[in-house]
C-alpha positions, 0 to 999 in steps of 0.5 A, a space after each residue: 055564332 052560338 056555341 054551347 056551353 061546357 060538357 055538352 056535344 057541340 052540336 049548338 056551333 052555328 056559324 052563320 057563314 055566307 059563302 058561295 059554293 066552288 060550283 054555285 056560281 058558274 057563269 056560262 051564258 055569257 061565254 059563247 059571246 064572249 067567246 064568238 067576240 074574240 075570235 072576231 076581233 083575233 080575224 081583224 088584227 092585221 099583225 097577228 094573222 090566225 095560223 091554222 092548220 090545213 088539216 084542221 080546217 078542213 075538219 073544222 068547216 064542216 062541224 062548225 056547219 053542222 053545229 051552226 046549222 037549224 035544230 042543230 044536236 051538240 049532243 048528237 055531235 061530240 063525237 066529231 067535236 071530240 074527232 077535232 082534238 088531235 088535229 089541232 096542232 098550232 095554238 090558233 087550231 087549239 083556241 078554234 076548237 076550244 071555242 067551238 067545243 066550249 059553245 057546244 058543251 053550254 047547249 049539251 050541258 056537258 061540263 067535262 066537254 066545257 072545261 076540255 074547251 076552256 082549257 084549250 083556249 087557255 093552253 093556245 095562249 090566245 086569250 086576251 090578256 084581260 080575259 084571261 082571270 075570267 078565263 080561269 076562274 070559269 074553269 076552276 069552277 067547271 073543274 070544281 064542279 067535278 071534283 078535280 079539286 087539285 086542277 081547280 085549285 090550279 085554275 083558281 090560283 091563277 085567277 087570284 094571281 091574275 088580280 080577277 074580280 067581277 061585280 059579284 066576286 071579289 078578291 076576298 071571295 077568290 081566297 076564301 074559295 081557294 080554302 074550300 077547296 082545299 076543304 071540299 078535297 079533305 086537305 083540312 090541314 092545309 086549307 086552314 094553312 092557306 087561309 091563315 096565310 091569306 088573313 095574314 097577308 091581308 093584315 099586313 097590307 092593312 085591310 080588314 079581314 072578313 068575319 066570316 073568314 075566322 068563323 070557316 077557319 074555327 069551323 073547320 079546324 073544330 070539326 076536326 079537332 085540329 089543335 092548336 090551329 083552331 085556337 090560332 083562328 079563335 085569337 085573331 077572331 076575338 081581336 078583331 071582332 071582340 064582341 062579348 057574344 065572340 068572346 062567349 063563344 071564343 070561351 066554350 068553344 075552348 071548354 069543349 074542346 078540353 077536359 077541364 076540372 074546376 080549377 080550370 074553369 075557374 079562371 076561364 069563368 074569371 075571364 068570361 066576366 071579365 069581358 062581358 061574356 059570362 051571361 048563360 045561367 049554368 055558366 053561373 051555376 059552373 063557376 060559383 061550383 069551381 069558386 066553392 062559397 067555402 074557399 073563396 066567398 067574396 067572389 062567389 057573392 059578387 059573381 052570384 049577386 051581379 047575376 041577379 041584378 042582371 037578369 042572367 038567373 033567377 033569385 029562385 036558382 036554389 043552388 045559387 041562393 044557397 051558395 050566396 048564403 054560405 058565402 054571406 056567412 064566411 066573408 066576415 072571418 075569410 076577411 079576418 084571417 087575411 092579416 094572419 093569412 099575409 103574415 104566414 106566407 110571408 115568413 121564410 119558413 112558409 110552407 106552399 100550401 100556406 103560400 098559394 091559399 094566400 094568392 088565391 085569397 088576395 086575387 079572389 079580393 081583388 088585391 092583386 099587388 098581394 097576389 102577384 107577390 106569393 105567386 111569384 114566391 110560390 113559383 120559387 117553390 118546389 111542389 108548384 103547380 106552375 101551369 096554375 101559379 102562371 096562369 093566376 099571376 098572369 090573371 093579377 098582373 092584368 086586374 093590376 093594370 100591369 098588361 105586358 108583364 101579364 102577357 109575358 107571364 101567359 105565354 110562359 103556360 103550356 100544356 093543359 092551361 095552354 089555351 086558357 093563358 092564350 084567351 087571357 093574353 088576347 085580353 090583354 093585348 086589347 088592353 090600351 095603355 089608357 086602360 092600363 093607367 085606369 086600372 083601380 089601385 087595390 085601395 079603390 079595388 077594395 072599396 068597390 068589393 066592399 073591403 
């Protein structure tokens, strides 16, 4: 799947998802046999002799004649199949006639007449017990096929309920049709409900849940700017397939659904890099522009110099070698006004401003001990913006190491920065408690950021 980047159509989405149509997959050739075995079989069974109807038989015999007779016309003879219908009163009539019109129906190529048969032998309660998923299936798919999408589901529910799979459809398949269907009728809401539910049962019963059933659900739910659901599929993706080319994808899915400003993507860009994601060129170009080489010139450097030794942009990008030589010329006395910068915010009578330029500096060098303390104090302030304040606690809490009060600290931002905290949080919940007493001490931190 490949997404786009920021503030362009999302017209790049490619989810490549493999996925049998509702109507793709009607086995009907078997079914005349299958059909002709049963009815046989019910002949031989001495405890359950067949009851029909007088009337019935007679009306029967001579259609069945007709349609078994040479160069026979199933066509030409619905309307006496069709004739039949009324007269079928004991389930024994109605599984006859539903047989003799299903077998007709496959040579007529007539899928209504097909599933009026199947449906007949499902109301007889004839059927054997173990054909009765099949049974039901085959007239899901006739009913899809129509676009009865209401009676497919039905017919498919039982299917599911039946436990029925064959060599080529599994359970998981049954499920993720089940959502189709509800797709195909433009029930989009409660498809996604459905299949939220179905990944929700498989994880509880610990199997594995299909790759391709995340990408429908963000397909769909992206389509149709069905919010917050789509960032529900995109978390439990992300968890379970959490490849850096996800979680690229998992990132621009959510710039593009919303109108970020720098201060945003920011932090989005911060987590991009942080698992690896962070490798398209204009992305480069984004973040170091939300950075400012000006405000924060240690990170600017770093972001921009590991994209070289990368590969990921070209040293001839002039807008990314000019950054870096601004940010080359401020790191010096950016660091040399940190001491000063501390001691500031510290005071009792420190102002926001001072408070919060104090937090993005530390959290910029990586001293995140330093961060978490005056964003902490900021949040005490008046004037905060707490969306922004929470959301970059949260992003020091994790480089700390300290993940669950991280993923405390982001589930308390809503509104705007809602989606960017709830990436952050899936972040941290992949975060092991070996990976949390690895994480570098801000001594370490410094040393590697060359401070």
């Amino acid at each position: 799947m490949t997404i786009s980047t920021v503030r362009k159509p999302f017209s790049g989405l490619a989810l490549a998802i493999a996925l049998a149509s509702g109507s793709a997959i009607v086995a009907t050739a078997l079914m005349p046999a299958e059909a002709h075995a049963q009815r046989k079989k019910d002949k031989k069974k001495k405890d359950s002799k067949p009851e029909y109807t007088k009337e019935f038989v007679e009306a029967y015999g001579p259609v069945d004649e007709a349609l078994k007779a040479e160069g026979a016309d199933p066509v030409a003879l619905k309307p006496q199949i069709m004739a039949l219908v009324p007269l079928a009163a004991t389930p024994d009539d109605k599984n006859a006639l539903g047989g003799m019109m299903f077998n007709a129906a496959v040579g007529a190529q007539d899928q209504a007449m097909q599933l009026q048969g199947m449906e007949l032998m499902l109301e007889s309660g004839k059927v054997e017990a173990e054909r009765l998923g099949r049974f039901n299936f085959i007239a899901y798919q006739l009913a899809n096929a129509q676009n009865d999408f209401t009676k497919a589901r039905t017919y498919l529910q039982r299917a599911i309920d039946l436990n029925y799979t064959s060599e080529s459809v599994t359970a998981a398949d049954l499920q993720i049709l089940q959502a189709e269907n509800f797709f195909s009728a433009d029930q989009h809401t409660e498809g996604l409900a459905f299949l939220d539910d179905a990944i929700k049962a498989r994880k509880s019963s610990g199997a594995e849940v299909p790759d391709r059933w995340y990408r429908r659900g963000i397909q769909i739910a992206y389509n149709n700017e069905i919010k917050p659901q789509v960032y529900d599929f995109v978390l439990g993706w992300i968890e379970d397939y959490p490849s850096p080319e996800n979680w690229k994808d998992a990132v621009n899915l959510t710039r593009n659904l919303n109108q970020f400003e720098n201060p945003e993507l920011l932090d989005i860009f911060r987590l991009s890099r942080k698992v690896g994601a962070l490798t398209d060129a204009p992305d480069y170009d984004y973040y170091v522009e939300a950075a400012d080489a000006r405000r924060l010139p240690k990170e600017v450097k770093d972001v921009i110099e590991a994209g070289f030794a990368a590969g990921d942009v070209s040293r001839d990008n002039s807008y990314l070698s000019e950054s870096l030589e601004v940010a080359n010329g401020r790191i010096a006395s950016d660091r040399a006004d940190l001491p000063a910068l501390e001691s500031d915010a510290r005071s009792a009578s420190a102002q926001l401003r001072t408070v919060t330029a104090a937090a993005s500096a530390f959290l910029s060098y990586g001293e995140y001990g330093k961060a978490i303390e005056f964003y902490t104090k900021a949040l005490g302030m008046p004037g905060v913006e707490t969306g922004e304040a929470l959301t970059r606690l949260g992003i020091a809490q994790a480089g700390a190491g300290d993940f669950a009060a991280a993923r405390e600290t982001f589930a308390k931002v809503d509104g705007k920065r809602a989606p960017i905290a709830k990436l952050w949080m899936a972040y941290t919940e992949a975060q092991s408690p070996a990976a949390a007493a690895e994480a570098p001490s801000e001594a370490a931190t410094d040393e590697m950021t060359g401070g």
